[in-house]
TORBA-43579 format. One record per atom (N, C-alpha, C, O): residue number from 0; atom name; x, y, z. Coordinates in steps of 0.001 Angstrom, whole numbers, plus 500000, padded with zeros to 6 digits. Layout:
N
+-----+----+--------+--------+--------+
:   k :  a :     c1 :     c2 :     c3 :
+-----+----+--------+--------+--------+
: NUM : CA :      X :      Y :      Z :
...
+-----+----+--------+--------+--------+
END
This chain:
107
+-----+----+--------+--------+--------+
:   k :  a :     c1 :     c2 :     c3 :
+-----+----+--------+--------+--------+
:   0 :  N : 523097 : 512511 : 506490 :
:   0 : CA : 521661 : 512768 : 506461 :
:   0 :  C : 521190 : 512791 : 505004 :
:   0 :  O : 521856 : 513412 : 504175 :
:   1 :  N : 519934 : 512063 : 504612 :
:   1 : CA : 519506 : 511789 : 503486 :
:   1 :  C : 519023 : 513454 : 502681 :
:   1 :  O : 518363 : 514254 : 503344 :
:   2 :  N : 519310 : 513676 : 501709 :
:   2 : CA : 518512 : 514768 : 501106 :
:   2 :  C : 516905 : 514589 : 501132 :
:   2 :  O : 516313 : 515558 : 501607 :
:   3 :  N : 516418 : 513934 : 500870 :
:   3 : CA : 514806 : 514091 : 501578 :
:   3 :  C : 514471 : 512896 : 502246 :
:   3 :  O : 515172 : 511939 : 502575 :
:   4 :  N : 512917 : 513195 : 502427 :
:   4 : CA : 512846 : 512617 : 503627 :
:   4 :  C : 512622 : 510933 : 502788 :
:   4 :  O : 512680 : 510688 : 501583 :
:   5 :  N : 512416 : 510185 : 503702 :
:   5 : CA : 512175 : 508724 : 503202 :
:   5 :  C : 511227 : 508419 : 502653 :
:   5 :  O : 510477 : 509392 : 502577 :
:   6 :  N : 510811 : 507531 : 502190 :
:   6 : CA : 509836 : 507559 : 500924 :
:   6 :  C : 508841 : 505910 : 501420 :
:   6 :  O : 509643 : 505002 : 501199 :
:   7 :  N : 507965 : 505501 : 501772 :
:   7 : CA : 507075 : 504205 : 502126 :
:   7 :  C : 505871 : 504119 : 501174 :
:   7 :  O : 505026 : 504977 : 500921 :
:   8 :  N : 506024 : 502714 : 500654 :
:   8 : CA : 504789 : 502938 : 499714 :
:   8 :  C : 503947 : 501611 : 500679 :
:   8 :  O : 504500 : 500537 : 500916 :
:   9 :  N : 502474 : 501976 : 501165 :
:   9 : CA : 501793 : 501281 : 502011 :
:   9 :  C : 501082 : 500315 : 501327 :
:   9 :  O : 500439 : 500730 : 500363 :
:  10 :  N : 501017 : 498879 : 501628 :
:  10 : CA : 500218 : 498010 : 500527 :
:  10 :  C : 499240 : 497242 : 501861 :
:  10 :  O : 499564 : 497191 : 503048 :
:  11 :  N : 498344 : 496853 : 501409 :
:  11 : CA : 497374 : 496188 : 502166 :
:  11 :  C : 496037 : 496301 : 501402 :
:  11 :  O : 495687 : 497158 : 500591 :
:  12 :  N : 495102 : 494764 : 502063 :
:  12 : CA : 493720 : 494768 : 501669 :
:  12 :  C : 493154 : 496135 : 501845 :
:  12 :  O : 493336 : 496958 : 502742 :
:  13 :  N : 492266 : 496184 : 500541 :
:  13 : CA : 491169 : 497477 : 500901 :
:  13 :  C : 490253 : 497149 : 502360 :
:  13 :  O : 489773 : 497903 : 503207 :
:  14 :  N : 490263 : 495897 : 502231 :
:  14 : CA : 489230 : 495742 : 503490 :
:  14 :  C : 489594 : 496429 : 504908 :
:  14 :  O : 488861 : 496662 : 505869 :
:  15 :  N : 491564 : 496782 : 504631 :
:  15 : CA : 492020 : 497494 : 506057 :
:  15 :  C : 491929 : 499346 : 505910 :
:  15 :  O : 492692 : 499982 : 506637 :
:  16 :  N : 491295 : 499869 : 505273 :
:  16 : CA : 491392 : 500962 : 504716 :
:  16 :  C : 491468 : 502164 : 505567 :
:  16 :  O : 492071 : 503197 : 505276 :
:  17 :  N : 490643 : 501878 : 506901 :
:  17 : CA : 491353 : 502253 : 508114 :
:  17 :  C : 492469 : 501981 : 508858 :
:  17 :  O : 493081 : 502886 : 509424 :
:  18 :  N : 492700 : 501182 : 508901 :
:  18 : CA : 494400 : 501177 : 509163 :
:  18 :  C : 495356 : 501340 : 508594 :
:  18 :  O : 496357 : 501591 : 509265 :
:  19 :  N : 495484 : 501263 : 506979 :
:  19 : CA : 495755 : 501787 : 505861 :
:  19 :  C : 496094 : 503984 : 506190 :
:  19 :  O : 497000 : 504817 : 506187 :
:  20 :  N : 495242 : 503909 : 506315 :
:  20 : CA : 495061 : 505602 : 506443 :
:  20 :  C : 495801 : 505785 : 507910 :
:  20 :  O : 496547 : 506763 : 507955 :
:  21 :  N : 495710 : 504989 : 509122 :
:  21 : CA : 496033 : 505151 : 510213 :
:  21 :  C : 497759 : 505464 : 510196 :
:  21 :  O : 498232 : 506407 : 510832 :
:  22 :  N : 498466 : 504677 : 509504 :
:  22 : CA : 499402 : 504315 : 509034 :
:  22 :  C : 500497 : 505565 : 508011 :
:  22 :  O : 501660 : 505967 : 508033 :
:  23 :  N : 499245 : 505790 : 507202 :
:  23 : CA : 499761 : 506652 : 506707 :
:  23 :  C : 499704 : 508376 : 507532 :
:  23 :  O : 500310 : 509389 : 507183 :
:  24 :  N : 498992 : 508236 : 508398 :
:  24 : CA : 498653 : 509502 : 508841 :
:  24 :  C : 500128 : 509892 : 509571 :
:  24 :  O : 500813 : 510887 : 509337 :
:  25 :  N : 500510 : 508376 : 510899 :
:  25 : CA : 501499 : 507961 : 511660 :
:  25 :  C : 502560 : 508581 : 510743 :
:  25 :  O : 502970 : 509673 : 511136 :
:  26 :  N : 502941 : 508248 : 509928 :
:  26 : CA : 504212 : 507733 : 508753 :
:  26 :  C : 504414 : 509439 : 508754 :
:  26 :  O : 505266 : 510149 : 509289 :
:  27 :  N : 503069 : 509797 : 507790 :
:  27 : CA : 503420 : 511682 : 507597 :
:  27 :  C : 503613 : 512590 : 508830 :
:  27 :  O : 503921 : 513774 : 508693 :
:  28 :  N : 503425 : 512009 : 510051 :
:  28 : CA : 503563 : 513088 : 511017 :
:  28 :  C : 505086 : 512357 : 511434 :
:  28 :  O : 505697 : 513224 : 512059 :
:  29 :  N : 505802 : 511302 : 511349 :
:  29 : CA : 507117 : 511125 : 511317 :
:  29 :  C : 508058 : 511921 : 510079 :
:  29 :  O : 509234 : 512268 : 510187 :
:  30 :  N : 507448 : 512037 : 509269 :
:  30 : CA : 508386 : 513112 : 508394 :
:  30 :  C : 508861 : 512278 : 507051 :
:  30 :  O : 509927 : 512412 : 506451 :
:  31 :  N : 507698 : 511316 : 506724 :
:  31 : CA : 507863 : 510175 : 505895 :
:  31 :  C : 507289 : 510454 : 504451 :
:  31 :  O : 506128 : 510050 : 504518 :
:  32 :  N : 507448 : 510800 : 503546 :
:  32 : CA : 506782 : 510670 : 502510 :
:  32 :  C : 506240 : 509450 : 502010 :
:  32 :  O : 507024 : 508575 : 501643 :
:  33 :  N : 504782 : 509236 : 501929 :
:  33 : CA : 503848 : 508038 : 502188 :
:  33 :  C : 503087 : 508359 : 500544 :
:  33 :  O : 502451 : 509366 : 500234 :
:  34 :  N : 503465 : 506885 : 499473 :
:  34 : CA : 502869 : 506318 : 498531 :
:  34 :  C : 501722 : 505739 : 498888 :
:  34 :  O : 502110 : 505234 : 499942 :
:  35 :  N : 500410 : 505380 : 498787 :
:  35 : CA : 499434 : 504446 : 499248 :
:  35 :  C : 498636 : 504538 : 498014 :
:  35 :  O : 498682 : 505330 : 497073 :
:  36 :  N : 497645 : 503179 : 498352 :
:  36 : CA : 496306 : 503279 : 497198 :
:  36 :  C : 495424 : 504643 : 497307 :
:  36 :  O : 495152 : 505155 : 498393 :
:  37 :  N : 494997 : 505188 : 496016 :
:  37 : CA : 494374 : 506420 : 496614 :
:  37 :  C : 492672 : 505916 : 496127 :
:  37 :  O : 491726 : 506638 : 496441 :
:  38 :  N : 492549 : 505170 : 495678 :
:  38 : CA : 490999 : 504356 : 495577 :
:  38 :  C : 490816 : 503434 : 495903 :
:  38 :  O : 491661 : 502596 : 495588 :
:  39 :  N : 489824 : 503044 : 496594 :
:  39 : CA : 489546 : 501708 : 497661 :
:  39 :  C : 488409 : 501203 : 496762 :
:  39 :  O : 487480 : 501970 : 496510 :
:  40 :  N : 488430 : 499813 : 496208 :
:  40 : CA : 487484 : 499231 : 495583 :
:  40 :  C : 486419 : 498490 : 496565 :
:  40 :  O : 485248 : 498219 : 496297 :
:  41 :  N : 486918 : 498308 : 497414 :
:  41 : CA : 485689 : 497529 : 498167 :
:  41 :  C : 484278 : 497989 : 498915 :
:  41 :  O : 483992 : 499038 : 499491 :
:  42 :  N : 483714 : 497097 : 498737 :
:  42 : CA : 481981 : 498159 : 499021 :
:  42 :  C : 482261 : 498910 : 500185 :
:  42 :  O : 481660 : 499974 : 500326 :
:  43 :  N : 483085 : 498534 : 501059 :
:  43 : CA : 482764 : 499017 : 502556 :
:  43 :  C : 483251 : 500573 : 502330 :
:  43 :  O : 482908 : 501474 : 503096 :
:  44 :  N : 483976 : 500748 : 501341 :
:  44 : CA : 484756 : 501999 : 501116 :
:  44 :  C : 483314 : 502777 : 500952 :
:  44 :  O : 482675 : 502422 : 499961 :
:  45 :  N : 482680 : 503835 : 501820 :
:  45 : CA : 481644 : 504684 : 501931 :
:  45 :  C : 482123 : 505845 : 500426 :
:  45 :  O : 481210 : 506457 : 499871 :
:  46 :  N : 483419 : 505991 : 499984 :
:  46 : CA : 483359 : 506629 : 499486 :
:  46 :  C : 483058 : 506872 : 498059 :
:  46 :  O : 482674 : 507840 : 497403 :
:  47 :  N : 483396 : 505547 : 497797 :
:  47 : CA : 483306 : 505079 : 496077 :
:  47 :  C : 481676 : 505072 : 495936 :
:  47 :  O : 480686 : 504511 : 496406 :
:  48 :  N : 481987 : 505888 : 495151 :
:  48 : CA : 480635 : 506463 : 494523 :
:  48 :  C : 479972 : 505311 : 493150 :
:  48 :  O : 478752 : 505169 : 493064 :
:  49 :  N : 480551 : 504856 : 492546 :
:  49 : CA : 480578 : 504033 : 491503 :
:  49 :  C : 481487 : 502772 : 490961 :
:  49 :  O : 482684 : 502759 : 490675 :
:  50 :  N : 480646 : 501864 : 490925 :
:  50 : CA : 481636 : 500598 : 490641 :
:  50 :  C : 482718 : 500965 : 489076 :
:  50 :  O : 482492 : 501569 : 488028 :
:  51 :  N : 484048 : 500157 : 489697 :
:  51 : CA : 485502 : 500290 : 489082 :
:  51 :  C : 485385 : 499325 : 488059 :
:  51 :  O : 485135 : 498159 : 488361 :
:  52 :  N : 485507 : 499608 : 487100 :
:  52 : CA : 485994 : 498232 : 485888 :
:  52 :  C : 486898 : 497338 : 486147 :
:  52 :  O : 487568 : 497413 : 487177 :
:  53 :  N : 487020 : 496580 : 485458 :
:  53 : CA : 488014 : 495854 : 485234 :
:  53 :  C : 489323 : 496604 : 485071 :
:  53 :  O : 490130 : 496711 : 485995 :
:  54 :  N : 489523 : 497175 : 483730 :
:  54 : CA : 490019 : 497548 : 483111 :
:  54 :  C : 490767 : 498875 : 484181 :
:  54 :  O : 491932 : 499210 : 484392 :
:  55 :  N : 489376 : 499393 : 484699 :
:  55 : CA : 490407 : 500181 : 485821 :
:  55 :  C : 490789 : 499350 : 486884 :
:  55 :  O : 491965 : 499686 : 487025 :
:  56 :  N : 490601 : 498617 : 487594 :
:  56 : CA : 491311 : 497446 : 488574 :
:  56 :  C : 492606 : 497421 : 488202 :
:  56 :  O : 493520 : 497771 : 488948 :
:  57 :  N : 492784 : 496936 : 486830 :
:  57 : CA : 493858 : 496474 : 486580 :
:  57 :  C : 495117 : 497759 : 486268 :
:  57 :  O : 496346 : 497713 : 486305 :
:  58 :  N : 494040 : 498988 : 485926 :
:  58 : CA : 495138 : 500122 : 485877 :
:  58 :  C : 495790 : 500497 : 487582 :
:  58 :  O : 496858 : 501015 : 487909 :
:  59 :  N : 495150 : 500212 : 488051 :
:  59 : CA : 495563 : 500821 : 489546 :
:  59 :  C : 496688 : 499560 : 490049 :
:  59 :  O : 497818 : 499656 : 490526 :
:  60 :  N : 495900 : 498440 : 489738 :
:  60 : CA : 497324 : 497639 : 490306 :
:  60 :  C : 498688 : 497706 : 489223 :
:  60 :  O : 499689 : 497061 : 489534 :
:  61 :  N : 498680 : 498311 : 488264 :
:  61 : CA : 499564 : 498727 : 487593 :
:  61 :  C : 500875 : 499881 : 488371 :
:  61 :  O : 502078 : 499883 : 488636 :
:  62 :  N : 499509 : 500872 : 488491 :
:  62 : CA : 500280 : 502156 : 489027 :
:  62 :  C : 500740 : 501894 : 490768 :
:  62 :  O : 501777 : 502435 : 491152 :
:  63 :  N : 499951 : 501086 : 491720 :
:  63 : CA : 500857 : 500581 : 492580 :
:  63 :  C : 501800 : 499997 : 492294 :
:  63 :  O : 502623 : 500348 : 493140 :
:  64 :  N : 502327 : 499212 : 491550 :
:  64 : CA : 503523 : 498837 : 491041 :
:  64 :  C : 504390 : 499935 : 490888 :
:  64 :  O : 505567 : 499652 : 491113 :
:  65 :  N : 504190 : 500967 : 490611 :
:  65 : CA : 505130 : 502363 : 489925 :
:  65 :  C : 505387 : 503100 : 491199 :
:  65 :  O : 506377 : 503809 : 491378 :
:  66 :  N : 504511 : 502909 : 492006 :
:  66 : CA : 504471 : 503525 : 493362 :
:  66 :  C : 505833 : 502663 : 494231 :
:  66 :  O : 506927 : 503107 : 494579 :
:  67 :  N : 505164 : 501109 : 494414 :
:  67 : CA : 506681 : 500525 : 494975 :
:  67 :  C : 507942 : 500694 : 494398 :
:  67 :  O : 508879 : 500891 : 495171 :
:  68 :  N : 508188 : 500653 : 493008 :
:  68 : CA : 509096 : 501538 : 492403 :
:  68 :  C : 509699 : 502483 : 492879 :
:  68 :  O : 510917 : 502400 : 493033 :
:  69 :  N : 509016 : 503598 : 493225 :
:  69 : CA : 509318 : 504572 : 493862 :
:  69 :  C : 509663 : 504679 : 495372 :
:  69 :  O : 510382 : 505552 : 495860 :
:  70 :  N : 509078 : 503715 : 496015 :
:  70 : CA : 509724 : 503961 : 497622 :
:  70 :  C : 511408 : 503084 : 497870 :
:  70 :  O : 512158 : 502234 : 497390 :
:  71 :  N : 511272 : 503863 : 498758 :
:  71 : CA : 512631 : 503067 : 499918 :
:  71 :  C : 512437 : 502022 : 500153 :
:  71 :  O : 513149 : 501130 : 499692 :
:  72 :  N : 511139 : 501723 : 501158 :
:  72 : CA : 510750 : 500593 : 501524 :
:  72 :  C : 509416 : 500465 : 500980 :
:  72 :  O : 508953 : 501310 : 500214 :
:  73 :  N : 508771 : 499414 : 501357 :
:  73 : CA : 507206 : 499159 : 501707 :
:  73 :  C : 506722 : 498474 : 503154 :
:  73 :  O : 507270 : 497544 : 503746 :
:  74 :  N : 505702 : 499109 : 503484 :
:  74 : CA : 505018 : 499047 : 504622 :
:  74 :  C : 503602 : 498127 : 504166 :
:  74 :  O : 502649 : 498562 : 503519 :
:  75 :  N : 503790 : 496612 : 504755 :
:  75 : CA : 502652 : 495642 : 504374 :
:  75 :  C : 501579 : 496060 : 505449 :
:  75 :  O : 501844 : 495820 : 506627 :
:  76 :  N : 500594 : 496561 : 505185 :
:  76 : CA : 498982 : 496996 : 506914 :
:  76 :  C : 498244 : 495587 : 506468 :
:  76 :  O : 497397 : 495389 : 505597 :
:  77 :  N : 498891 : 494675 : 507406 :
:  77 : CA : 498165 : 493403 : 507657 :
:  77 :  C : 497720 : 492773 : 509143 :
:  77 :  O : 498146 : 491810 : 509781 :
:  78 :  N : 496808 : 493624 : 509367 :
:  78 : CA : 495893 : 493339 : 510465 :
:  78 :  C : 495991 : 491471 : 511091 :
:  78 :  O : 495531 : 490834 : 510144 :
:  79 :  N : 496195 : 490940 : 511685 :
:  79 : CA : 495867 : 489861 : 512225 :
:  79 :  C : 496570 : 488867 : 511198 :
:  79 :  O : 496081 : 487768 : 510934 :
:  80 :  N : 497814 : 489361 : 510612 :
:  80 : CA : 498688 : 488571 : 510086 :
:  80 :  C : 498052 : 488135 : 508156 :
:  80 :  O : 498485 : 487279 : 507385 :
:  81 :  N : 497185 : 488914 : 508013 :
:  81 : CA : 496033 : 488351 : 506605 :
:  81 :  C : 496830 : 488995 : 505667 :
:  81 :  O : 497158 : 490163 : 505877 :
:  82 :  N : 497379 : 488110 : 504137 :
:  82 : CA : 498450 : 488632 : 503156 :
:  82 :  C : 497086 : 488139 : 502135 :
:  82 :  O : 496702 : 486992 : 502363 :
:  83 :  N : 496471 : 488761 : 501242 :
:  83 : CA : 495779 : 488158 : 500377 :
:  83 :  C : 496456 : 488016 : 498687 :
:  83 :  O : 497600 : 488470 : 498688 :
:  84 :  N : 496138 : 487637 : 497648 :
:  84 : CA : 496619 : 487117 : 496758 :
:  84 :  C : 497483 : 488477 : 496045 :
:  84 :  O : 498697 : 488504 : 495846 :
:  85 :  N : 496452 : 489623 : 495717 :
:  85 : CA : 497415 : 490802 : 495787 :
:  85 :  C : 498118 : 491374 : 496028 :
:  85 :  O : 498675 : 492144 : 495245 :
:  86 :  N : 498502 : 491177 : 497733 :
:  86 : CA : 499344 : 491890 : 498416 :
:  86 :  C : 500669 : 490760 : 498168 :
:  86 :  O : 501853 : 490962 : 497897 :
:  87 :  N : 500006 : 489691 : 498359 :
:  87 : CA : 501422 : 488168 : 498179 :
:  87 :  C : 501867 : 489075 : 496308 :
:  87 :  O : 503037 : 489454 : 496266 :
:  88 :  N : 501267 : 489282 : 495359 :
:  88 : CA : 501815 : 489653 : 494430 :
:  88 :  C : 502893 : 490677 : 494291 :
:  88 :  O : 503895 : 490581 : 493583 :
:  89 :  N : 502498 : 491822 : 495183 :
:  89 : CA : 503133 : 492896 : 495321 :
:  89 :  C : 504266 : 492901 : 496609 :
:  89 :  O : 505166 : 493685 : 496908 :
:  90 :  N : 503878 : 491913 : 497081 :
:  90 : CA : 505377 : 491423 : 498033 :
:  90 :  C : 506038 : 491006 : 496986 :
:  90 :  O : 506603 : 491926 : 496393 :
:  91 :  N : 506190 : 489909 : 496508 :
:  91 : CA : 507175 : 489635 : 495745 :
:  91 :  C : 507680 : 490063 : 494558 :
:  91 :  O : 508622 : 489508 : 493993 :
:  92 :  N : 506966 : 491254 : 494047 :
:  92 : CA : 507471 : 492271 : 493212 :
:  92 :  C : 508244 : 493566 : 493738 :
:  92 :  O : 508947 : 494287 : 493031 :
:  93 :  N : 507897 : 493806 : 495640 :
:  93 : CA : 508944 : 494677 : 496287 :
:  93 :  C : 510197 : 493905 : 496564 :
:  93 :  O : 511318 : 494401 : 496679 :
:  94 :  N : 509852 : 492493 : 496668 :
:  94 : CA : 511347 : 491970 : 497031 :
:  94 :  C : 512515 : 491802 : 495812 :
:  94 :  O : 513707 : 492095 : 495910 :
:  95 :  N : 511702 : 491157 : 494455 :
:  95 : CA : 512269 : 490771 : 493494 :
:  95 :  C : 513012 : 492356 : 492877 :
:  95 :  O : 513945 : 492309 : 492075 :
:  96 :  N : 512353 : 493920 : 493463 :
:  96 : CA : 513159 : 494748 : 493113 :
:  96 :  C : 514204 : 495497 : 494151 :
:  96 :  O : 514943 : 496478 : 494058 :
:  97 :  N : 513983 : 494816 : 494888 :
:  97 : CA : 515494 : 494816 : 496588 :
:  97 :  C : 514682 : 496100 : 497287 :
:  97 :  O : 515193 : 497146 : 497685 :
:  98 :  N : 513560 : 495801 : 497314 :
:  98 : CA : 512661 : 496568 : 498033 :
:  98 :  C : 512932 : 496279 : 499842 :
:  98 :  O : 512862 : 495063 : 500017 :
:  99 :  N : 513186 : 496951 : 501066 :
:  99 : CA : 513116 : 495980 : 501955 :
:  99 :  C : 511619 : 496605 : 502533 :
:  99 :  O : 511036 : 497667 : 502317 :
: 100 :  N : 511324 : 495506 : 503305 :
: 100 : CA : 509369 : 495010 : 503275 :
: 100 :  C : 509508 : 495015 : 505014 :
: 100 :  O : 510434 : 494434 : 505580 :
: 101 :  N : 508413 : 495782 : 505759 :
: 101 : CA : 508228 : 495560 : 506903 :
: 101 :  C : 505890 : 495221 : 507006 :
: 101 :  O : 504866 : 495604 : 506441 :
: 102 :  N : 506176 : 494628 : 507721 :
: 102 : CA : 504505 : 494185 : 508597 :
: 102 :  C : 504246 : 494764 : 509703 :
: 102 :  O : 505014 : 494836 : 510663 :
: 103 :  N : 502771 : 495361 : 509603 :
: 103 : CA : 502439 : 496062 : 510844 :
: 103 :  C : 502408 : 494740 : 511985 :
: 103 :  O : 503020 : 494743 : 513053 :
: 104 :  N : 501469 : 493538 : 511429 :
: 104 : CA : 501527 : 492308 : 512096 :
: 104 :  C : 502304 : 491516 : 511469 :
: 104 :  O : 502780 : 491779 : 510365 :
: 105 :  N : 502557 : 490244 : 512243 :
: 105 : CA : 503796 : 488969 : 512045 :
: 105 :  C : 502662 : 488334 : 511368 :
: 105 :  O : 501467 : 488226 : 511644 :
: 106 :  N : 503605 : 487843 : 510134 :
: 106 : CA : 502893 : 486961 : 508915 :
: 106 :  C : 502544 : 485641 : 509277 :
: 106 :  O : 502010 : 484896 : 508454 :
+-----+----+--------+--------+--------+
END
């Protein structure tokens, strides 16, 4: 038995940000310790109060990087099979670090 619990860092479009959260909710009531984006850039996100820079864009996809780092696995939330240019980035930066990668949907 592992000394703690397992570790998933969740990647997906902001546009899934509900299923994103759905996911993670699932994951923590399995006993999962769950990495995810904790700011959603896209308008639909009701919560973002103020548009993100650049400069911060690029810090956050930084620190998701540090996040897959940190998990066991990664958990891709790709609704209806959709991988967009980011998430294709950060796939192949979980694989290229022997990350193993599961899909809510078939790619």
């Amino acid at each position: 038995m592992p000394d703690r619990p397992e570790i998933v860092c969740i990647c997906g479009s902001t546009r899934f940000v509900d299923e994103m959260r759905a996911a993670n909710r699932d994951l923590t009531f399995a006993g999962v310790i769950v990495v995810a984006p904790g700011v959603f850039t896209r308008a639909e996100d009701h919560e973002a109060d103020e548009l993100i820079t650049n400069e911060q864009k690029t810090a956050l996809h930084t620190l998701h990087l540090r996040k897959i780092d940190l998990a066991d696995r990664v958990l891709v939330v790709n609704p209806g099979g959709y991988i967009g240019e980011s998430r294709s980035r950060e796939i192949a930066y979980a694989r290229a670090t022997g990350k193993p990668i599961s899909f809510t949907d078939p790619v």
